[in-house]
C-alpha positions as CSV (number, residue, x, y, z in Angstrom):
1,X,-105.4,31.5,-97.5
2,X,-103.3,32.0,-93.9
3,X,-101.5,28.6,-94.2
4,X,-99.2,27.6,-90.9
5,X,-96.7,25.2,-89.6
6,X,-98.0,23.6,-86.1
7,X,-96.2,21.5,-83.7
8,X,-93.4,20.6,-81.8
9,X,-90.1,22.2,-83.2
10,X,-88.5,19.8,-85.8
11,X,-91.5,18.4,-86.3
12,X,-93.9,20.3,-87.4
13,X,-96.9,19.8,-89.8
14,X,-98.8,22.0,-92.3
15,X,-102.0,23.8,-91.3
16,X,-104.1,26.5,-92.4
17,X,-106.6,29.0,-90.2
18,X,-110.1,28.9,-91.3
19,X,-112.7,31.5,-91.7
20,X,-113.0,30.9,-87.7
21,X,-109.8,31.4,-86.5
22,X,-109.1,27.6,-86.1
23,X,-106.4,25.3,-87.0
24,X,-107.1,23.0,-89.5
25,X,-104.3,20.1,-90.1
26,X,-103.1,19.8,-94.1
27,X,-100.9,16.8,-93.4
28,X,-102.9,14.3,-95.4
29,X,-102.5,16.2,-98.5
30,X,-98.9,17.7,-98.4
31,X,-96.2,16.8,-96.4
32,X,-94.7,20.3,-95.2
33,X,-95.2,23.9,-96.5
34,X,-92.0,24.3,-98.0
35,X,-90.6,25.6,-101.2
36,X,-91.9,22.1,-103.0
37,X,-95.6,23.3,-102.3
38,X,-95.6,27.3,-102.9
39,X,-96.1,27.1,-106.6
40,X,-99.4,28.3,-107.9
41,X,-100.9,25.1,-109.2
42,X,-100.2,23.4,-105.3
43,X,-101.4,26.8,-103.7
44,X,-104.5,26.4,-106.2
45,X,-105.4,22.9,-105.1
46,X,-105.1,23.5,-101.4
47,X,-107.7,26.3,-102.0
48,X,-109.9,24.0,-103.1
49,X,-110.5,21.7,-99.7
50,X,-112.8,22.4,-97.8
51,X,-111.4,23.8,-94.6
52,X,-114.1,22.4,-92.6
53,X,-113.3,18.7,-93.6
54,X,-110.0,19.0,-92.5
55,X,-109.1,17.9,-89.1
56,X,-109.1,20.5,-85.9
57,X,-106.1,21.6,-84.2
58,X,-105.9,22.3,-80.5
59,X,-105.9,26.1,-80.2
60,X,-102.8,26.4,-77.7
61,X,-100.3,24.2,-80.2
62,X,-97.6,25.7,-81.0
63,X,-96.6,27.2,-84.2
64,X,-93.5,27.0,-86.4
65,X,-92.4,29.2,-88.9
66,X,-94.4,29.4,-91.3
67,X,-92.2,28.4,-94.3
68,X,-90.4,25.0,-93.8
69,X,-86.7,24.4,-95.2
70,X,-86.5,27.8,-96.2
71,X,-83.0,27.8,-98.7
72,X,-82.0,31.6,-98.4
73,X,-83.0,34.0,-95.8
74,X,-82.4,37.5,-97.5
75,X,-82.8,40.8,-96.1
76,X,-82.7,44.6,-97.3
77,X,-81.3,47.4,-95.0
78,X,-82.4,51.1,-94.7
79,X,-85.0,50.6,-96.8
80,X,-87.6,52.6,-95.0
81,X,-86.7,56.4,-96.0
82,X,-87.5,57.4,-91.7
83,X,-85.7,54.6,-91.0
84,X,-82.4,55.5,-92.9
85,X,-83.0,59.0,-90.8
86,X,-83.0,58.0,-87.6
87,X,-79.8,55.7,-87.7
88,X,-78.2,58.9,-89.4
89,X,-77.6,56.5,-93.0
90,X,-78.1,58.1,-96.2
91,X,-80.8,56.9,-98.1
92,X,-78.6,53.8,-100.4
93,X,-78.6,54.5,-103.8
94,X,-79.5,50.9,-104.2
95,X,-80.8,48.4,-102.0
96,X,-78.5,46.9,-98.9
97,X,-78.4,43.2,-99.1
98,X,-77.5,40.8,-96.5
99,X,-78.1,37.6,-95.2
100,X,-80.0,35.7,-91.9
101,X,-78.6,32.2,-91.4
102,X,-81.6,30.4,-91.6
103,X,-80.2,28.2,-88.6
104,X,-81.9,31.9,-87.0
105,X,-85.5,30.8,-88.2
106,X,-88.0,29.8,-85.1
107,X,-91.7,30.2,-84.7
108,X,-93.5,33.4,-84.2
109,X,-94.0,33.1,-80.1
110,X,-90.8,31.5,-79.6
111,X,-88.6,32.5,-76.9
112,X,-85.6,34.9,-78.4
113,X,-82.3,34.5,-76.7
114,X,-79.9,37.2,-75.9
115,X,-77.0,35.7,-77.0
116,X,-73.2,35.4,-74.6
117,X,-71.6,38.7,-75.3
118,X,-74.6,40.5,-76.1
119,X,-75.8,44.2,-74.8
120,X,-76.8,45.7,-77.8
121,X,-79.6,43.4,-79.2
122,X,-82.5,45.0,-80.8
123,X,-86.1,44.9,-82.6
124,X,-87.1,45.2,-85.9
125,X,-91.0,44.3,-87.8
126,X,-90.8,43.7,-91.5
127,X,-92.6,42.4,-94.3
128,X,-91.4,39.1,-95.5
129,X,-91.9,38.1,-99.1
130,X,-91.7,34.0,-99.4
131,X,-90.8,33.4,-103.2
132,X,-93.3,30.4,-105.4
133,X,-91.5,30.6,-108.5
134,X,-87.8,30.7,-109.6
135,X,-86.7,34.0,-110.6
136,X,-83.5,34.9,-112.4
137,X,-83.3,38.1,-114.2
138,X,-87.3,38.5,-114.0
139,X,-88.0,41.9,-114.8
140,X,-89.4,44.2,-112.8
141,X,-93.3,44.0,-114.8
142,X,-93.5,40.0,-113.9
143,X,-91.8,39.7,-110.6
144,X,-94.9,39.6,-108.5
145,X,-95.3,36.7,-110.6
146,X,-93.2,34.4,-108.2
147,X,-94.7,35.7,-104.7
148,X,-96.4,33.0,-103.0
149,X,-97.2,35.2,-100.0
150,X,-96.1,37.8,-97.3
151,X,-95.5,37.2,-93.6
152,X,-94.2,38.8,-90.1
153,X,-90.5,38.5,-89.7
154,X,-88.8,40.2,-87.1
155,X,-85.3,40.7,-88.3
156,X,-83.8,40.4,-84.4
157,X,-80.2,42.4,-84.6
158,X,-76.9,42.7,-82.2
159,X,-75.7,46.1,-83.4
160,X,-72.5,45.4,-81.5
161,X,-71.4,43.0,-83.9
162,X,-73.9,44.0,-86.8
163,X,-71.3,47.3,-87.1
164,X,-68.7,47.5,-84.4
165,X,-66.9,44.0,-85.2
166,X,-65.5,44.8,-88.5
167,X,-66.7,43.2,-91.1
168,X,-70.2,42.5,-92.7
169,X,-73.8,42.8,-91.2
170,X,-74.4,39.3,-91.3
171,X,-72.7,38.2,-87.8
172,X,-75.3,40.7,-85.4
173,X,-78.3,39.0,-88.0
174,X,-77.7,35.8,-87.6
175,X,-77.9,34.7,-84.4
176,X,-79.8,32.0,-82.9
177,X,-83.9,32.7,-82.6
178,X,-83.0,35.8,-84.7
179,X,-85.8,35.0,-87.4
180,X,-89.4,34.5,-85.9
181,X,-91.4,34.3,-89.0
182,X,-94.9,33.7,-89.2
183,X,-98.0,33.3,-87.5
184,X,-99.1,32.5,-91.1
185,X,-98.4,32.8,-94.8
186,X,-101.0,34.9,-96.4
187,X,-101.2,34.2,-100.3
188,X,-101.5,37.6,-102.4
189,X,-105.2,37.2,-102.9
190,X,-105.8,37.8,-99.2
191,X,-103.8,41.6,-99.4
192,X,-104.7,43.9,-101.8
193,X,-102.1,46.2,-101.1
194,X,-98.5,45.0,-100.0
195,X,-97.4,48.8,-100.0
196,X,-99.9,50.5,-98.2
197,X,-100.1,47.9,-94.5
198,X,-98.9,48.9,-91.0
199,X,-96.7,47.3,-89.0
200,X,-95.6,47.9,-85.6
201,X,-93.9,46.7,-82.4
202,X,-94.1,47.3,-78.9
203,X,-91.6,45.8,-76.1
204,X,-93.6,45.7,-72.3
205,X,-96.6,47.0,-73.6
206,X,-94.5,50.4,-75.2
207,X,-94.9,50.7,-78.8
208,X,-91.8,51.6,-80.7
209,X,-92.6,51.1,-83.8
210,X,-95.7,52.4,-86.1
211,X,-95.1,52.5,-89.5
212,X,-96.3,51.8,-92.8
213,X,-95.3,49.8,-95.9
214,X,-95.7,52.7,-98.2
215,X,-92.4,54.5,-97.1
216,X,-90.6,51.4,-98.5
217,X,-87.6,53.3,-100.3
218,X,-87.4,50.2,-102.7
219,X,-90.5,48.2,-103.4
220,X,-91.1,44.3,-103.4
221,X,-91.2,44.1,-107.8
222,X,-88.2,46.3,-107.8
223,X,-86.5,44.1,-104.9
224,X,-87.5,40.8,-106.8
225,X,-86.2,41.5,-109.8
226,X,-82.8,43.2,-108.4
227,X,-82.0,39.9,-106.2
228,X,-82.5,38.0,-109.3
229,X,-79.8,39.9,-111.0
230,X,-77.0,38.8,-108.5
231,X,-78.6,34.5,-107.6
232,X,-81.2,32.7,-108.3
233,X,-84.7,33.0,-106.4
234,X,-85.6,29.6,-105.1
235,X,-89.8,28.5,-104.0
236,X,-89.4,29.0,-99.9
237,X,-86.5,31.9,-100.3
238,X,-87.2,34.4,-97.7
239,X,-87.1,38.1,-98.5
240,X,-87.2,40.4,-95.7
241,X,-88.0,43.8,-97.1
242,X,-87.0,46.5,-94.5
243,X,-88.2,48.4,-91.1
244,X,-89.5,51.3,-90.3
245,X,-88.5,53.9,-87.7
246,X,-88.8,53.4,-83.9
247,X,-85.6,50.7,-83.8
248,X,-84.1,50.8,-80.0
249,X,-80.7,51.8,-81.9
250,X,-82.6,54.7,-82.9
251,X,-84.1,56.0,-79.5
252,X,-82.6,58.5,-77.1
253,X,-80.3,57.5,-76.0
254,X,-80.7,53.9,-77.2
255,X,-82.7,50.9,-75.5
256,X,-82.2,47.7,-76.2
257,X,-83.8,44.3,-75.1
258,X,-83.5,42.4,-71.5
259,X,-84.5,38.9,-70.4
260,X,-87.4,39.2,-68.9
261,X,-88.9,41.7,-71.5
262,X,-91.6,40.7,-74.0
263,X,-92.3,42.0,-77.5
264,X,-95.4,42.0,-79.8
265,X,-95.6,42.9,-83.1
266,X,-97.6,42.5,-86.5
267,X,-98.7,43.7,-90.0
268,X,-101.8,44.4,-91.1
269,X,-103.6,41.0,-92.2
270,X,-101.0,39.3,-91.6
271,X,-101.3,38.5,-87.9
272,X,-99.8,39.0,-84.4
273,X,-96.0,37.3,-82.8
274,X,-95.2,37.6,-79.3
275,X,-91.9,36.7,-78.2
276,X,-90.4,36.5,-74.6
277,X,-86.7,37.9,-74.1
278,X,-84.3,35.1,-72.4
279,X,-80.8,34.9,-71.5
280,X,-78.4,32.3,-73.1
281,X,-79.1,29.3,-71.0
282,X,-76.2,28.4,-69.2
283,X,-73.9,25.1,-70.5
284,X,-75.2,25.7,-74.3
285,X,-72.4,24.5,-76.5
């Protein structure tokens, strides 16, 4: 299934895509598409309706994120060997972990705002992994166990205060619109392959980034079971698994987004987000 969240922001309701390509509205039988519904028994029962029964969504409605509530928005850095390379990193001898707020979460074609003080924010495509089942020291053989799907997430950054303000990553992550996820949350039986999709990016019609999931340095059983070694995995926990080359950080010299600019990016069967670029509007407290 490519399940969805529709509607204005706040407010949104559950929906999955049909066979079609249309929005079909799940509100009658859950109440969101959050953590509460990403177990296998409720993902079993919503395979079972027939899409066609359900009621039809107007084509131009917005979407949401595709996970609602989401408790922990976790990320892994430099995994993509090429990556590591062209930010000059070593390779980590285990995986970098930080954090998004999830206060950054917003819909896949939402507007993302350069924040006040910003010249140095940037692009990255990833493969999210949305966690069904609680995991705590799962081992590595049963940790694809608790994936209830995989999405788009583009893990926005500000590398001036990602590395030059002392400190953690976690203040140039977490900014406001910093965390488009979706269009859609694909359950495992739609990709047969996790490590072996493309992904890419392009900003103004330039494409910057062309990779695949097989150069993940660390892969998503490994990554599972790691997390749940240092806190507990919760249903609708986020796990943002690394990007591949072609960052503006890593151009030369570097590029970084403007308002004004628009980006577009996806993964293999897992769809398409296009985001406009805006300024901080003025008299935002």
């Amino acid at each position: 299934m490519k399940l969805l969240r529709f509607g204005p922001k706040g407010h949104e309701k559950p929906g999955l895509l049909d066979a079609q390509g249309v929005i079909r509205d799940l509100s009658a039988h859950i109440d969101d598409l959050d953590g509460q519904r990403l177990g296998r028994t409720s993902l079993a029962r919503l395979a079972e309706l027939d899409p066609s029964r359900l009621p039809e969504v107007a084509a131009d409605t917005r979407l949401g994120p595709c996970v609602g509530r989401v408790g922990k928005f976790i990320c892994i850095g430099l995994n993509y060997s090429d990556h590591a390379a062209e930010t000059g990193a070593e390779v980590p001898p285990e995986p970098v972990v930080f954090n998004k707020w999830t206060s950054a979460i917003c819909g896949p074609d939402d507007d993302v705002i350069i924040p006040r003080g910003s010249s140095k924010t940037d692009w990255e495509v990833e493969l999210g992994v949305v966690i069904g089942k609680q995991a705590r020291y799962v081992a590595e053989a049963d940790a694809m166990e608790h994936v209830a799907g995989y999405c788009v997430v583009n893990d926005i950054s500000e590398r001036e205060f990602q590395l030059e303000r002392s400190g953690t990553w976690d203040k140039g992550k977490g900014c406001d619109t910093f965390g488009p996820l979706g269009p859609w949350l694909v359950t495992p039986d739609e990709i047969d392959e996790p490590h072996e999709l493309d992904l890419w990016l392009e900003v103004d019609g330039h494409r910057y980034q062309n990779g695949n999931t097989r150069t993940m340095v660390y892969r998503i059983p490994f990554l599972i079971s790691y997390l749940s070694r240092f806190m507990t995995l919760t249903p609708g926990d986020v796990i943002s698994t690394g990007t591949p080359p072609g960052v503006g950080m890593g151009q030369k010299p570097s590029v970084y987004l403007r308002p004004g600019q628009q980006m577009r990016l996806g993964i293999e069967g897992l769809g398409i987000q296009t985001q406009g670029v805006i300024a901080e509007p003025e008299g935002n407290a």
